[in-house]
C-alpha positions in Angstrom: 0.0 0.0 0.0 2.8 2.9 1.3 4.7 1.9 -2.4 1.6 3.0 -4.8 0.8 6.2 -2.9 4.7 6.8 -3.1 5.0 6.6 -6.6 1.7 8.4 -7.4 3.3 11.5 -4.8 6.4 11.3 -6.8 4.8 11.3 -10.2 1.9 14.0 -9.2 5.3 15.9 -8.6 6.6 15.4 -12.2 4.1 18.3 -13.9 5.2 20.7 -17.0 4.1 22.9 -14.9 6.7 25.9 -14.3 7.7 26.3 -10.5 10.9 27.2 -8.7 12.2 23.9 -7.8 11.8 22.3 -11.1 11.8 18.6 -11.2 12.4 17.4 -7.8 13.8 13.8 -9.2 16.5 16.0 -10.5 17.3 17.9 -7.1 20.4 15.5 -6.6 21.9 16.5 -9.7 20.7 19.8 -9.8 22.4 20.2 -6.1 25.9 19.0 -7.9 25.6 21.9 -10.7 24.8 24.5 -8.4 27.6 23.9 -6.1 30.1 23.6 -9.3 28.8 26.8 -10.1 28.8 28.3 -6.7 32.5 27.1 -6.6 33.1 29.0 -9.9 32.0 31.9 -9.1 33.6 32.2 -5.5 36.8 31.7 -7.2 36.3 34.4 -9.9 35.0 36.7 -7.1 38.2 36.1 -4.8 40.8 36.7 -7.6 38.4 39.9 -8.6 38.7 40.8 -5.0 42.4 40.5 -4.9 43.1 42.7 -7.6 40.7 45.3 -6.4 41.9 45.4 -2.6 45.7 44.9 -4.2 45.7 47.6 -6.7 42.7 49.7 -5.1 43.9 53.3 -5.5 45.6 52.7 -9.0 41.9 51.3 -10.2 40.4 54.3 -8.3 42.6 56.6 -10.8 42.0 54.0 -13.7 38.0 54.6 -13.2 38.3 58.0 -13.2 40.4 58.1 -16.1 37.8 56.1 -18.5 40.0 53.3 -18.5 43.6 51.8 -17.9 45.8 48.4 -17.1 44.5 47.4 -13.9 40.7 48.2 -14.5 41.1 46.1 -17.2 42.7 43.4 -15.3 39.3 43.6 -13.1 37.0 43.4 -16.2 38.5 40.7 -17.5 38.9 38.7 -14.5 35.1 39.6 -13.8 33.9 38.5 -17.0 32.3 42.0 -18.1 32.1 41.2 -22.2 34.1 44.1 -24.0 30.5 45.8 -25.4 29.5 46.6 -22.3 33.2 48.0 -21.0 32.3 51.3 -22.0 28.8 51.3 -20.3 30.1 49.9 -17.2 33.1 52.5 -16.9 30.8 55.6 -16.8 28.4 53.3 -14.9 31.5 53.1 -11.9 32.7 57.0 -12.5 29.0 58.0 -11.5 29.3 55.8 -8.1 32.8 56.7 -7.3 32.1 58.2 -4.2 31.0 55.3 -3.1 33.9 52.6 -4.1 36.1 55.2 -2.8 34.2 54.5 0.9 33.9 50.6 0.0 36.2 48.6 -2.5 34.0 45.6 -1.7 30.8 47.4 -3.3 33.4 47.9 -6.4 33.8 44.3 -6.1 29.9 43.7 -6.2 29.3 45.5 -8.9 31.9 44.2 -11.3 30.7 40.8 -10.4 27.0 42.0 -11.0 28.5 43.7 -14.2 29.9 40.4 -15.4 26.9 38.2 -15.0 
């Protein structure tokens, strides 16, 4: 009797029906991905970090400059695509004032800015 009304729980769970967990016979391997991914992108963040906090006023004077080596260096560890470079500099030379008072909210938003 408890094997039926398990399999009919499990399959009622199987819609096409959109919902936030997706399908929960795939949370197992869904759990693996996301913690790759979670991995990935700790390890991006950290060597973003590194170069921000290591190089902070140089990147400061690179910002307000519309460019230079160790903003670059940032992007591209960051993963912001080279169309939306431009964007993203005038983006960070309107908040200035603010990175200035916090290099971690620099690092956020090149890690927002690189998706």
């Amino acid at each position: 009797m408890r094997m039926p009304v398990l399999a009919l729980i499990l399959l009622a769970a199987c819609s096409g029906e959109a919902n936030h967990l997706g399908n929960p016979l795939f949370l197992p391997i869904s759990g693996i991905g996301t913690a790759a991914e979670n991995a990935a992108y700790n390890q991006r963040r950290g060597r973003v970090e590194v170069i921000v906090k290591t190089n902070f006023d140089q990147i400061l004077r690179d910002i307000t400059n519309g460019g230079g080596a160790v903003l670059t260096e940032a992007m591209d560890a960051a993963r912001i695509p080279d169309a939306d470079r431009p964007a993203r500099v005038l983006q960070m030379q309107r908040d200035l004032g603010l990175y200035q008072a916090n290099p971690g909210a620099l690092v956020v938003a090149l890690m927002v800015y690189g998706g």
